[in-house]
N, C-alpha and C positions, 0 to 999 in steps of 0.2 A: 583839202590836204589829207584828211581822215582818210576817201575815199579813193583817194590813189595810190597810201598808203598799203589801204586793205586789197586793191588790185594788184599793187605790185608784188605782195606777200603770197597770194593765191597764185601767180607766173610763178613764181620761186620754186613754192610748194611742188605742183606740179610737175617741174623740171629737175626737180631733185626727184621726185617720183618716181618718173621715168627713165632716170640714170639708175637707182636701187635694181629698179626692175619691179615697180608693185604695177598691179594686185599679182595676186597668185591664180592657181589654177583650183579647181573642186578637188578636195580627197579624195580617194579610194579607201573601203574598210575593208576589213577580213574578209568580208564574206563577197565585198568586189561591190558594194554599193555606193555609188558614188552620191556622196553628204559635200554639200559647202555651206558656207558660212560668209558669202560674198554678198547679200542683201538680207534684209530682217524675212523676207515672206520665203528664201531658203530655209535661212536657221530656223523660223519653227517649222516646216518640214521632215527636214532634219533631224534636228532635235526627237521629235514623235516618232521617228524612225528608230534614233539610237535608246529612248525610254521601252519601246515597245523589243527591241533584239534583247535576246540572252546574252549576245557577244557587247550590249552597250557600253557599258561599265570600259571594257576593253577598250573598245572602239572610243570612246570617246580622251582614254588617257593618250591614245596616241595621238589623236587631233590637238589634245591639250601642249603634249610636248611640238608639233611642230608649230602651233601657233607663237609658246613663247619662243621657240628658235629664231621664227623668222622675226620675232620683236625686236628680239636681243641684236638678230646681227643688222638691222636696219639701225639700230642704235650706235652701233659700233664701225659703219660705215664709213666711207673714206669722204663719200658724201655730205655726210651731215656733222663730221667731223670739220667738214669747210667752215661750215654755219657758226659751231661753236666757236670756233676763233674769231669770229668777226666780233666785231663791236655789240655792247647791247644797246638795241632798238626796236622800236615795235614794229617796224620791218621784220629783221631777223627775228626776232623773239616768235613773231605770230606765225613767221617761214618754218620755225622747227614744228611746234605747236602744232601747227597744222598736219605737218608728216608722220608726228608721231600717232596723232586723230587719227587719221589713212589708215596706218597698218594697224591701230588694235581695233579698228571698227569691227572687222569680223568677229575677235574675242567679246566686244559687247555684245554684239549679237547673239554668241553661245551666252554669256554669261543669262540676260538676260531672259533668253527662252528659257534656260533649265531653270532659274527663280521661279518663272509662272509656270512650267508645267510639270519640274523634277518634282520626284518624291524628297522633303525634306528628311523625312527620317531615314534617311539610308545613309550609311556609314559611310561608303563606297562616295555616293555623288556627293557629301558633305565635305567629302576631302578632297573630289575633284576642284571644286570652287576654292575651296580654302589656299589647295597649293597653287594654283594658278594663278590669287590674287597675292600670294605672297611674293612668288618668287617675280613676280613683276616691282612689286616694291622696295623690293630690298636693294639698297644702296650701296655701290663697290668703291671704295677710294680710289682715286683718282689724281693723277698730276693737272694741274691747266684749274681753270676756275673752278671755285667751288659751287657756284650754282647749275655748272655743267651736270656734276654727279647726281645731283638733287632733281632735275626737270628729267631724267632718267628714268624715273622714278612714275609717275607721270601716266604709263598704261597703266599700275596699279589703281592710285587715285579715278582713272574711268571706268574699270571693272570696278570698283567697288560702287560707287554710285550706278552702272549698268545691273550689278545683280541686288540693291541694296533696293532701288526704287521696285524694281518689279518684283523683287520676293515679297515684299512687304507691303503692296497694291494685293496681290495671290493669298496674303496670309500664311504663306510658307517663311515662317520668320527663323527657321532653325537657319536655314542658308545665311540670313545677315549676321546670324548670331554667332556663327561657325568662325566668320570671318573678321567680326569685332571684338571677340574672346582671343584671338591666334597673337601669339608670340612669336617676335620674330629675334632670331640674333644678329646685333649689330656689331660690325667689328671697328664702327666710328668710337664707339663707348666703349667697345668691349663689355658688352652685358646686354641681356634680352630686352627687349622693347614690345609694350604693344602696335599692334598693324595697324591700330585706328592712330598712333603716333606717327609712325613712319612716311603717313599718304594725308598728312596734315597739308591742307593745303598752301597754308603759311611755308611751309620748307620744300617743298614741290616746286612753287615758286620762290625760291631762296631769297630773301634780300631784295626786295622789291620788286622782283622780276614779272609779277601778277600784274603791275604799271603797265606792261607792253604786250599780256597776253591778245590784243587787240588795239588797234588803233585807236586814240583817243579814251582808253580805260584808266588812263593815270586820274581821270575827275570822275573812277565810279568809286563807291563807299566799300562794295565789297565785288572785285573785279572777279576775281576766282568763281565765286557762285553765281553772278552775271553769265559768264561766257558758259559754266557748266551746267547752266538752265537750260540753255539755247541750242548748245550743241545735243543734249541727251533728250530734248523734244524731238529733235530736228531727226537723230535718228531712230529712235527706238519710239516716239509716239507723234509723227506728223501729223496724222489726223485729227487728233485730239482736241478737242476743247481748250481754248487756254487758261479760262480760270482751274477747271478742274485738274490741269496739269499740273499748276502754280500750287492748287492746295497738296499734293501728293510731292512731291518735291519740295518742297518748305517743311512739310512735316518729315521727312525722310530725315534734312539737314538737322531739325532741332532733336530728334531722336537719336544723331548720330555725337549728339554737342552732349543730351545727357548720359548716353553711355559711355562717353570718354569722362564724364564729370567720375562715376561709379567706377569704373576701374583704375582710379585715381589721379588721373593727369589733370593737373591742376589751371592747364589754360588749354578749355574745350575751342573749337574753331567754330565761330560764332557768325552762321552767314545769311542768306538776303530777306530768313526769315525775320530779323533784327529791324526790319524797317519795314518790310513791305505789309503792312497791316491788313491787308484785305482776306490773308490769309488766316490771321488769330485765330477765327470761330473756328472751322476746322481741327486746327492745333485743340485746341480748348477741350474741345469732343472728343478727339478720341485718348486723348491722357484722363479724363475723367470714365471715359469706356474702356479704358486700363485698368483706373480703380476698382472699378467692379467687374473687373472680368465680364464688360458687356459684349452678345457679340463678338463673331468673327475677328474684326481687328482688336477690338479691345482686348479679347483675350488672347493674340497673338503679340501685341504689344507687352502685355505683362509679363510676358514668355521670353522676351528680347531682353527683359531686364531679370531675367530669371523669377518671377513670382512677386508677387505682392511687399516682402520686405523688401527684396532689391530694388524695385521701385524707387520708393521709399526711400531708401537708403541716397540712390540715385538724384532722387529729387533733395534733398536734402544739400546735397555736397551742389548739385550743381547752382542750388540757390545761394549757396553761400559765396559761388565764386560769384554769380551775377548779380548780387547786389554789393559787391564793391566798383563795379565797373559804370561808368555813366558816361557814354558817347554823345556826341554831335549836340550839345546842347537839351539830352532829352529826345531825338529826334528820331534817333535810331537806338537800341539797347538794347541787351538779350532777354524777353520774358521772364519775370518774376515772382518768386513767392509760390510756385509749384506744387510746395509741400500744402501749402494751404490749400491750393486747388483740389486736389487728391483728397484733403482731411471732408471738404466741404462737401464731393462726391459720395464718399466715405459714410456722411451724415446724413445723405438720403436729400440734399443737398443741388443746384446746380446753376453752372455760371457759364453764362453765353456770350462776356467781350473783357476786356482788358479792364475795360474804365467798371465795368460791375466788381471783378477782382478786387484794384485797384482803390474802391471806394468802399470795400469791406475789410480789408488791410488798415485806411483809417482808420474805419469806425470800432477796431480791435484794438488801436493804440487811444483814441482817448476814451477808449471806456474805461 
């Protein structure tokens, strides 16, 4: 059933595809050099092309505006307008999902080369990222369902994890930081929102609709970080290793959960690192090589939370949302007691599994 469902969604896919008119063709720049953006081993080409030109900066906002064009009017299709009126199923659901994957793949592809090879300190490329994953984010009221507006939404939510995982492998953390600091305005609230808000994956998929991003995901524990493991291996690191994948992406997630804890939203989105334990040590390492500013990542992490108090700070607030929360029996939960992590490093100190943590948290309450 699963697997007829998942073939019947990829026909769809592709036949609404091909009605839109995707792919596109390679740009032209100023200077008449033609840059695309149609496969990952382009966009770093490319990319090394437009870092290295005077005219990049340029060249690159104009790529930026026609990519969100061609987002925006794929979104607003007569085509895919079909789709949303139908019923939800994980047919339909996986049929949009999939198209809207199609046309922002290229933008992952920018997103992600300029993370690993842009200069993070330039004002210039810190803003190309920034507006690029904003205004994919941001949400336009709408007549017809509400979770229409919301899955809209939806190329933001994979630039930001396309530029969040590879700045942050490169140590160029200004870019994640660019784009987890940005406000955005909404006119659902009528009042500014942060961006890490806006591409929460809870409201992307509005209303349980994360159930059908896939055939048979209504029995996964957290279906969003599931499908958005697989598809962001699949294009931006196929070769890869899979543990080493797994640790780099789990840690990206719980670093994106504590800097939403820091800038105060009080229910961070909490995903596959909550269960999948094989990743903990990793996690573990490099927020203690935060502490100390150890190190390349360590001290790019501390950077992402703005320095050592923010940290802190961070850790703090996010431990007090996760320890009121207890899932699945214990079975799944979001890592705890953070501050103490940090304190323990801090002390010249170190801890290498949960259950060490875990068993030093006791042994500070009945002492």
């Amino acid at each position: 059933m699963e697997l007829n469902a998942r073939r019947s969604a990829k026909q769809e896919a592709k036949i609404t595809e091909q009605a839109i008119g995707l792919p596109t063709q390679p740009i032209k720049t100023s200077q008449n050099v033609e840059i695309s953006f149609e496969t990952l081993a382009d966009a770093q080409a490319s990319m090394k092309k437009l870092l290295e030109s005077k005219f990049g900066v340029q060249d690159m906002e104009d790529i930026k505006e026609k990519e969100i064009a061609k987002i925006q009017s794929v979104l607003s299709s007569p085509e895919l307008a079909s789709l949303f009126n139908q019923s939800v199923t994980a047919e339909s659901i996986s049929t949009i999902v999939q198209i809207i994957e199609t046309v922002t793949t290229p933008s992952m592809y920018a997103m992600a080369t300029l993370g690993k090879y842009g200069d993070d300190s330039s004002v210039n490329w810190l803003e190309i990222v920034g507006d690029w994953v904003e205004r994919l984010s941001s949400r336009k009221l709408e007549s017809g369902y509400t979770w229409v507006s919301y899955i809209k939404a939806y190329p933001g939510l994979l630039l930001l994890y396309a530029l969040g995982i590879s700045a942050l492998r490169a140590g160029n953390i200004n870019f994640l930081r660019e784009v987890a600091e940005r406000q955005i305005y909404s006119r659902e609230y009528d009042r500014e929102l942060n961006l890490l808000a806006t591409v929460d994956p809870r409201y992307i998929f509005y209303n349980s609709i994360s159930k059908f991003i896939e055939p048979g995901f209504d029995r996964r524990f957290t279906p969003v970080s599931d499908h958005l493991l697989s598809l962001v291996k699949n294009t931006l690191y196929p070769n890869e290793e899979e543990n080493k994948y797994l640790n780099w992406f789990d840690l990206f997630e719980f670093l994106i959960s504590l800097k939403t804890a820091q800038i105060g939203e009080s229910h961070p989105y909490f995903g596959s690192f909550t269960w999948r334990n094989e990743t903990n040590i990793f996690i573990l390492k490099y927020i203690q090589d935060a502490a100390l500013r150890r190190g390349k990542y360590g001290a790019a992490i501390s950077d992402l939370f703005n320095g050592e108090a923010g940290l802190i700070e961070a850790a703090k607030k996010y431990d007090s949302i996760a320890n009121e929360i207890s899932w699945d029996f214990g079975r799944a939960v979001p890592p705890k007691y953070i501050s103490l992590l940090i304190q323990v490093a801090k002390q010249g100190g170190r801890i290498t599994s949960y259950r060490q943590l875990y068993d030093l948290v006791n042994q500070l309450k009945n002492s």
